[in-house]
Short mmCIF file of the C-alpha atoms (twelve columns), coordinates in Angstrom:
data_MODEL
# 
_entry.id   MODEL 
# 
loop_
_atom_site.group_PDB 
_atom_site.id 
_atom_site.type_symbol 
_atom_site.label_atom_id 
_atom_site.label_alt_id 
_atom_site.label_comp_id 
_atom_site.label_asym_id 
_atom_site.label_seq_id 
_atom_site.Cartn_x 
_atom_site.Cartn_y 
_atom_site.Cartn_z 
_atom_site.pdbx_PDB_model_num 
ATOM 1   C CA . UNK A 1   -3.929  10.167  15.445  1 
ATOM 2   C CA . UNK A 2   -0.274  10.760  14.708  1 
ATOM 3   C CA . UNK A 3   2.513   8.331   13.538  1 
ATOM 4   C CA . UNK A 4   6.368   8.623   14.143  1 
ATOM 5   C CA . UNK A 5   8.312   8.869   11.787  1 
ATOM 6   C CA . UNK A 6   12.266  7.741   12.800  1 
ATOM 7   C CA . UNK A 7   13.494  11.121  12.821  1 
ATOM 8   C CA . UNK A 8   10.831  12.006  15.355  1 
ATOM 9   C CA . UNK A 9   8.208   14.139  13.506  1 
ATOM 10  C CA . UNK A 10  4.637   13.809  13.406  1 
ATOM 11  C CA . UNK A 11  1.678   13.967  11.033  1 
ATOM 12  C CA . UNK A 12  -1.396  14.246  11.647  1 
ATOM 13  C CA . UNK A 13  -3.610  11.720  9.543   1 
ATOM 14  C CA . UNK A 14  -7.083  13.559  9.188   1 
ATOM 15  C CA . UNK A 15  -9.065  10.799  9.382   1 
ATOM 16  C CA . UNK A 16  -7.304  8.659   12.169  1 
ATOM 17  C CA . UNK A 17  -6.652  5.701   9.864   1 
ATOM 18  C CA . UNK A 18  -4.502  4.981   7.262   1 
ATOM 19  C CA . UNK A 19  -6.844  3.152   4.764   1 
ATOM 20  C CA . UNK A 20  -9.034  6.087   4.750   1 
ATOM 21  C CA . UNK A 21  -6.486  8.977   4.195   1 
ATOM 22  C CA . UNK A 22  -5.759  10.493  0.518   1 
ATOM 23  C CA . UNK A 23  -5.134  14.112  0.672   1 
ATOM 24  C CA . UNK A 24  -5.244  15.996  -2.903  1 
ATOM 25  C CA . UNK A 25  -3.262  19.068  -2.847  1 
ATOM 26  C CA . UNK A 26  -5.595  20.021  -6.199  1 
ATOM 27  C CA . UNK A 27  -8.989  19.776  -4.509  1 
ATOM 28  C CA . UNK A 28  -8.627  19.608  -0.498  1 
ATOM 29  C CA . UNK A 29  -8.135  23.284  0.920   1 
ATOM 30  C CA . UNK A 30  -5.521  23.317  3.555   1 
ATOM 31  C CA . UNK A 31  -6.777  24.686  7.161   1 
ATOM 32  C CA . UNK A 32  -6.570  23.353  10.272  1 
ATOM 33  C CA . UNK A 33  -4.033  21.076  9.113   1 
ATOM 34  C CA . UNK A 34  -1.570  23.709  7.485   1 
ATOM 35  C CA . UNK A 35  2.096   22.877  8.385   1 
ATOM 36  C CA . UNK A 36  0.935   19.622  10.563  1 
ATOM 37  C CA . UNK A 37  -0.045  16.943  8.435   1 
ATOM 38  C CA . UNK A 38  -0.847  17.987  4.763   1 
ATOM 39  C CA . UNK A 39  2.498   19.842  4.278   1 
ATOM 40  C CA . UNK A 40  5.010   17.046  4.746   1 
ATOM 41  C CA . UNK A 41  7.628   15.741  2.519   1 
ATOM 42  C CA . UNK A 42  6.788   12.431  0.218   1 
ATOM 43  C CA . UNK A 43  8.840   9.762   1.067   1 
ATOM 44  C CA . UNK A 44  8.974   9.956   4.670   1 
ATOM 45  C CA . UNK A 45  8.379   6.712   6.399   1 
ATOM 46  C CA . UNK A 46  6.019   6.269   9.346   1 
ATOM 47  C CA . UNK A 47  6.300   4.186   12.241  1 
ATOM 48  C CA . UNK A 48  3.049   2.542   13.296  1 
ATOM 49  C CA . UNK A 49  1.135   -0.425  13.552  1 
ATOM 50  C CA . UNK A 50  -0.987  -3.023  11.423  1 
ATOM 51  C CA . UNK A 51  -4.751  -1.423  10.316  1 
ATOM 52  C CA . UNK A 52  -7.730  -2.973  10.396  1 
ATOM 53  C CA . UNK A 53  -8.580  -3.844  6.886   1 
ATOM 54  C CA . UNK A 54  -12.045 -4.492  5.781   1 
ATOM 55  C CA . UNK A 55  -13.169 -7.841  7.552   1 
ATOM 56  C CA . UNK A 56  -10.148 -7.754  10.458  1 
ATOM 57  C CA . UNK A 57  -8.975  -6.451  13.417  1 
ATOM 58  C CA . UNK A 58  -6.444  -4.513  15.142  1 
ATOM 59  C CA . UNK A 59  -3.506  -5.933  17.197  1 
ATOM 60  C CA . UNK A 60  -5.123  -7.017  20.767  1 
ATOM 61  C CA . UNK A 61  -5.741  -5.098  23.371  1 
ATOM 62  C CA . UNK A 62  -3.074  -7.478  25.210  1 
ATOM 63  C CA . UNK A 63  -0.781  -6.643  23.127  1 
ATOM 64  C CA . UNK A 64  -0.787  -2.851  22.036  1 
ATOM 65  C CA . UNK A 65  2.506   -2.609  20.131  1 
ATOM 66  C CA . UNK A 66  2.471   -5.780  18.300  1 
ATOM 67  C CA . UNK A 67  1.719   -6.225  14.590  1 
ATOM 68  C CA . UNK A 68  4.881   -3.104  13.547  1 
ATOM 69  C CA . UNK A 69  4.650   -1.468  10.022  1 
ATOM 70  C CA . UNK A 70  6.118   1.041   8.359   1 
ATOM 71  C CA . UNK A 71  4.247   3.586   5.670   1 
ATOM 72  C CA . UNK A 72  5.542   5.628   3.258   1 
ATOM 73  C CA . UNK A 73  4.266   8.877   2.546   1 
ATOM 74  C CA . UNK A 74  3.726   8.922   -1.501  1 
ATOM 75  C CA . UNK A 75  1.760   10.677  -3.996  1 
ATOM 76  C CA . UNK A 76  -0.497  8.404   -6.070  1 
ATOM 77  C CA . UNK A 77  -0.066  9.105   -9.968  1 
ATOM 78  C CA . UNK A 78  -0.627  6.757   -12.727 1 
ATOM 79  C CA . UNK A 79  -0.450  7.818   -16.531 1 
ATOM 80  C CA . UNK A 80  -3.230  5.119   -17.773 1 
ATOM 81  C CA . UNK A 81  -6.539  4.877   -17.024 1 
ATOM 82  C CA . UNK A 82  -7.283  3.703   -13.323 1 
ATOM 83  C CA . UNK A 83  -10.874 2.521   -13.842 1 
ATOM 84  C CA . UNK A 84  -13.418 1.740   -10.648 1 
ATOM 85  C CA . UNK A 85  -13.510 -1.516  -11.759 1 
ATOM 86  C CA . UNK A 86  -9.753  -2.205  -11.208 1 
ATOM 87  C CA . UNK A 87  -10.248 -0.558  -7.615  1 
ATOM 88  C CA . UNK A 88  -13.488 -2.474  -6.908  1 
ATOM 89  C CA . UNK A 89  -11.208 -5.244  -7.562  1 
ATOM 90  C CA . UNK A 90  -9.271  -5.091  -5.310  1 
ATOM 91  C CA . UNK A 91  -11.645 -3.796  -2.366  1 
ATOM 92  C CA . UNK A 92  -8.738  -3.831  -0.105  1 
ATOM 93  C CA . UNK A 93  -4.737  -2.642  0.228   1 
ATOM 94  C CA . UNK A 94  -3.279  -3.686  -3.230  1 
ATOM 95  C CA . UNK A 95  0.234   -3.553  -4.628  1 
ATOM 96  C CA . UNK A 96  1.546   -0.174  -6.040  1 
ATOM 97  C CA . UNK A 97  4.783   0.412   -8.259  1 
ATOM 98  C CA . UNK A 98  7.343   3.016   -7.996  1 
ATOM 99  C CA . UNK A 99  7.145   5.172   -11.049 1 
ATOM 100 C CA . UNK A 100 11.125  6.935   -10.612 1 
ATOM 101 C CA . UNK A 101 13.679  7.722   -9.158  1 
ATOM 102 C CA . UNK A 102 12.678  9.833   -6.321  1 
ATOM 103 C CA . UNK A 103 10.706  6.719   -4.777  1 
ATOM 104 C CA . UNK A 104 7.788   8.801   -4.158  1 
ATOM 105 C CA . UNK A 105 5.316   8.397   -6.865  1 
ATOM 106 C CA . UNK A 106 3.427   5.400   -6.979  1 
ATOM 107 C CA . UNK A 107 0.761   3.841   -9.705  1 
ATOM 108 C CA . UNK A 108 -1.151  0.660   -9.524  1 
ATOM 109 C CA . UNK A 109 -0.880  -0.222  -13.033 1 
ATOM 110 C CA . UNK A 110 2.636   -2.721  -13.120 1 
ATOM 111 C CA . UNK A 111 3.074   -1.564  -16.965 1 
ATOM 112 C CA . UNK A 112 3.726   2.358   -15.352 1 
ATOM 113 C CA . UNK A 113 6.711   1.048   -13.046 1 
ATOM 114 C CA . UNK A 114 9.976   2.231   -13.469 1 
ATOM 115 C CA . UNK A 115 12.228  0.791   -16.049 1 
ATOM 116 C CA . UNK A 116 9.948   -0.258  -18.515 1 
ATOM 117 C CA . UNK A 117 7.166   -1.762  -15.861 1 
ATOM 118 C CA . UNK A 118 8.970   -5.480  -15.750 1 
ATOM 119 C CA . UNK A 119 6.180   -6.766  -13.470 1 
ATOM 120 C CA . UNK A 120 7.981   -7.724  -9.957  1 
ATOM 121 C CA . UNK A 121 11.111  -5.487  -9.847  1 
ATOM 122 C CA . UNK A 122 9.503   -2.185  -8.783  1 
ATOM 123 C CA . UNK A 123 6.719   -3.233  -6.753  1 
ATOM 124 C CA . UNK A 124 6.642   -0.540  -3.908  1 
ATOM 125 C CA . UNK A 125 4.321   -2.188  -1.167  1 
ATOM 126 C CA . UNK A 126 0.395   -1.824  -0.527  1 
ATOM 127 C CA . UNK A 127 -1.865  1.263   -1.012  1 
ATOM 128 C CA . UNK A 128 -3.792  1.300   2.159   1 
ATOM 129 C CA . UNK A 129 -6.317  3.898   0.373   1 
ATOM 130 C CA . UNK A 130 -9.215  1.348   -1.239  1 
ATOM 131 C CA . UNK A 131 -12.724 1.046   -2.231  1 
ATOM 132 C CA . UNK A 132 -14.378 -0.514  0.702   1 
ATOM 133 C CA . UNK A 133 -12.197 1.837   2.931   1 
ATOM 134 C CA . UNK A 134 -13.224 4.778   0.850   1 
ATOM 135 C CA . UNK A 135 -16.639 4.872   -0.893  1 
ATOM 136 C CA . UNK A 136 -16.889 8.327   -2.127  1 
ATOM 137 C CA . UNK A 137 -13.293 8.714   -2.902  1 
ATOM 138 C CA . UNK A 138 -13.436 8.759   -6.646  1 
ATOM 139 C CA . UNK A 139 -10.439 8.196   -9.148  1 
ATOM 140 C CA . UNK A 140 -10.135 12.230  -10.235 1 
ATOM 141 C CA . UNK A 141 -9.252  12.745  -6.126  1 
ATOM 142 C CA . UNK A 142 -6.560  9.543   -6.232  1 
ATOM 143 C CA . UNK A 143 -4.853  10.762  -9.088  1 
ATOM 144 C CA . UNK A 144 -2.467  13.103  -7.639  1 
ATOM 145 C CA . UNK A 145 -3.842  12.301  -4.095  1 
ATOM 146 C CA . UNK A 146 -0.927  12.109  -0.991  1 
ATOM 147 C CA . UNK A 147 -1.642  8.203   0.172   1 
ATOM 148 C CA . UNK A 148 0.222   5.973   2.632   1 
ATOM 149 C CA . UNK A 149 1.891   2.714   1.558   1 
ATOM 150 C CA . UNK A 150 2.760   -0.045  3.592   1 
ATOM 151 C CA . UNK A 151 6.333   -1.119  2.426   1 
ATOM 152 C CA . UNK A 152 7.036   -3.382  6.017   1 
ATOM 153 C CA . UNK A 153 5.658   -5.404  8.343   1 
ATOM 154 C CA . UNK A 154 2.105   -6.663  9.082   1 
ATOM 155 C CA . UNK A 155 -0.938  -6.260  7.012   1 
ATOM 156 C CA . UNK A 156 -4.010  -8.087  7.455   1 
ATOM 157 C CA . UNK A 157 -6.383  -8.229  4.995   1 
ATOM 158 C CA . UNK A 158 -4.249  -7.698  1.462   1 
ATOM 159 C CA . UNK A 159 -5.917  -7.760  -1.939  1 
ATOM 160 C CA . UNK A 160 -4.460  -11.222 -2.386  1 
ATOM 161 C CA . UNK A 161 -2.478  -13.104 -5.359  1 
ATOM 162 C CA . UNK A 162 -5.019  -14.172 -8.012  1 
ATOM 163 C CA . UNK A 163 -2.003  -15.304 -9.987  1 
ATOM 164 C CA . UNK A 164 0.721   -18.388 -9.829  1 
ATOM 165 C CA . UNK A 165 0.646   -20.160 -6.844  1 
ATOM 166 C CA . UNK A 166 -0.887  -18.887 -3.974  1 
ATOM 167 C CA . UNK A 167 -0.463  -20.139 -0.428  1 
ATOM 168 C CA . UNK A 168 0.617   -20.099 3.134   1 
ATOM 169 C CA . UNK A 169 4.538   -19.098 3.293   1 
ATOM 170 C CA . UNK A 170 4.683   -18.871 -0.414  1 
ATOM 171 C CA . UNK A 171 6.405   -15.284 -1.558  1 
ATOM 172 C CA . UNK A 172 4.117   -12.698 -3.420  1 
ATOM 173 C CA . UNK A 173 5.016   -10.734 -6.263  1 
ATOM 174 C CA . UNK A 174 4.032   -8.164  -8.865  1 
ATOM 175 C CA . UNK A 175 2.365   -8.858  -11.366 1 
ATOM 176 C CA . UNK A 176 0.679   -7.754  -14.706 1 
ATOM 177 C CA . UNK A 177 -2.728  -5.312  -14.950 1 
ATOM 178 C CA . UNK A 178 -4.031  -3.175  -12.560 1 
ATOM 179 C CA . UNK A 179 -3.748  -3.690  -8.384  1 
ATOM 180 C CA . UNK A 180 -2.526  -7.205  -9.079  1 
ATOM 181 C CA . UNK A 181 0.230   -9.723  -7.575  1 
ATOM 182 C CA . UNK A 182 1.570   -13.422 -8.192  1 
ATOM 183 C CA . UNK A 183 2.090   -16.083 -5.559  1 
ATOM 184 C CA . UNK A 184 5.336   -18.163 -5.783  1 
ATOM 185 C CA . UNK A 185 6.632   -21.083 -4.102  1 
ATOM 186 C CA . UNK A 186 9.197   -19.804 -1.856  1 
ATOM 187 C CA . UNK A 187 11.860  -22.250 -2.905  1 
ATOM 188 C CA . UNK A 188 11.534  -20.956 -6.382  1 
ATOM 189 C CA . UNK A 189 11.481  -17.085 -5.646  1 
ATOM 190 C CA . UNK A 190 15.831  -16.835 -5.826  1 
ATOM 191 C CA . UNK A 191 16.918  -15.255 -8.762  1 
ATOM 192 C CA . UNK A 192 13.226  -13.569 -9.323  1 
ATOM 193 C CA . UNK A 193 13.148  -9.385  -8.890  1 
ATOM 194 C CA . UNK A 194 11.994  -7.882  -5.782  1 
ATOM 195 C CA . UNK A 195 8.835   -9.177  -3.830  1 
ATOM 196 C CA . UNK A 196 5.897   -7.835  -2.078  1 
ATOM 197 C CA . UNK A 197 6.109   -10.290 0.559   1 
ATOM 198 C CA . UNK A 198 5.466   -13.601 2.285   1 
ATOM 199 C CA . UNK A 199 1.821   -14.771 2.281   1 
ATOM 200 C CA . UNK A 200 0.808   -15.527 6.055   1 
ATOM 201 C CA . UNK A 201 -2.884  -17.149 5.457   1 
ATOM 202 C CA . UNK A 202 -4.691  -18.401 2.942   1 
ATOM 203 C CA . UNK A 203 -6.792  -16.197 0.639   1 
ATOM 204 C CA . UNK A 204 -10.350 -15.865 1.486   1 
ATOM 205 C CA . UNK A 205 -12.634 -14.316 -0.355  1 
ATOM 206 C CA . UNK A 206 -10.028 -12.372 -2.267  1 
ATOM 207 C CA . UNK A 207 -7.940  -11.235 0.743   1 
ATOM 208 C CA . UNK A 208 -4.870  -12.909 2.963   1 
ATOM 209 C CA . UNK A 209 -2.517  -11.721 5.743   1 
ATOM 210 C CA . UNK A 210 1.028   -10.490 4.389   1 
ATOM 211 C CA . UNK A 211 4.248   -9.887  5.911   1 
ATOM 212 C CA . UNK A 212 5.430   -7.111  4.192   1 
ATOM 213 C CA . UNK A 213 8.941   -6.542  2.404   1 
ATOM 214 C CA . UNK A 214 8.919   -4.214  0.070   1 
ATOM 215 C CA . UNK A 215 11.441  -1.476  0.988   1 
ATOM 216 C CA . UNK A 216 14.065  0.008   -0.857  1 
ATOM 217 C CA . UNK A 217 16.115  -0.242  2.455   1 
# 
């Protein structure tokens, strides 16, 4: 399967879905994907549309190109310990933090962010790459691992906000730990540092729907 990105290139996702790729440059060899997928350039952003998360579906058959997002290619790489339990967690896409400058290097842990880790103002968007997803992925292969990150648009199925005040409409923000968020009413969220999103169901068994707005753009 291959995503555009807007300047028109492709790559090649080995596995066909986006909540299943992590690529390690320090243990994957490159073959048959040498200069098409595994040799792009962090940061790029790819045009697709929503996954199905654990428990959900794709967009309908009716309706092919609805349910947009946008992915960013980045390169997972927290400092602190990233234990299995704080990815079992989550069992789903869960919020990420840029780490510098380059806004390509992401960690899940909101005291790693840049600037000093204030919990909501670097939050970068989902890591599709999860537990459920990805079994037999352990932690040494996501540390340093190439992942996509949904910074736009639909998600179903988002590790939702165990924190603040979760509901239907209300914004989402970081928050602190490992992999979490916030909910906030959106009346209140002006004046508050960048957001993850806008909450679109209500959480179920750990997981909601998200409209996604978490680009630097």
């Amino acid at each position: 399967m291959a995503f555009l990105n807007p300047s028109n290139q492709l790559i090649q996702i080995d596995t066909g879905n986006v909540l299943t790729y992590c690529w390690n440059p320090s243990a994957s060899p490159i073959s048959v994907y040498a200069n098409i997928g595994e040799i792009q350039v962090l940061g790029q952003r790819y045009v697709g549309y929503s996954a199905a998360a654990p428990g959900t579906t794709n967009p309908p058959a009716s309706n092919p190109s609805g349910s947009p997002a946008i992915y960013v290619l980045a390169q997972y790489l927290a400092t602190s310990a990233t234990t299995l339990a704080n990815w079992q967690t989550a069992n789903a896409p869960a919020p990420v933090y840029w780490t510098d400058t380059t806004f390509t290097t992401v960690t899940g842990i909101a005291s790693e962010a840049l600037n000093g880790g204030t919990n909501a103002t670097m939050v970068a968007g989902y890591l599709m790459a999860n537990y459920v997803s990805l079994p037999k992925l352990t932690l040494a292969q996501l540390l340093g691992g190439y992942v996509f990150v949904q910074v736009a648009g639909y998600l179903a199925g988002a590790y939702g906000p165990a924190n603040g005040t979760a509901g239907v409409n209300n914004s989402i923000i970081g928050y602190t730990g490992a992999f979490q968020s916030s909910g906030t009413a959106s009346g209140s969220f002006p004046g508050l540092p960048r957001k993850l999103g806008v909450q679109l169901s209500a959480v179920s068994s750990g997981l909601c729907n998200v409209l996604v707005d978490a680009d630097i753009f």
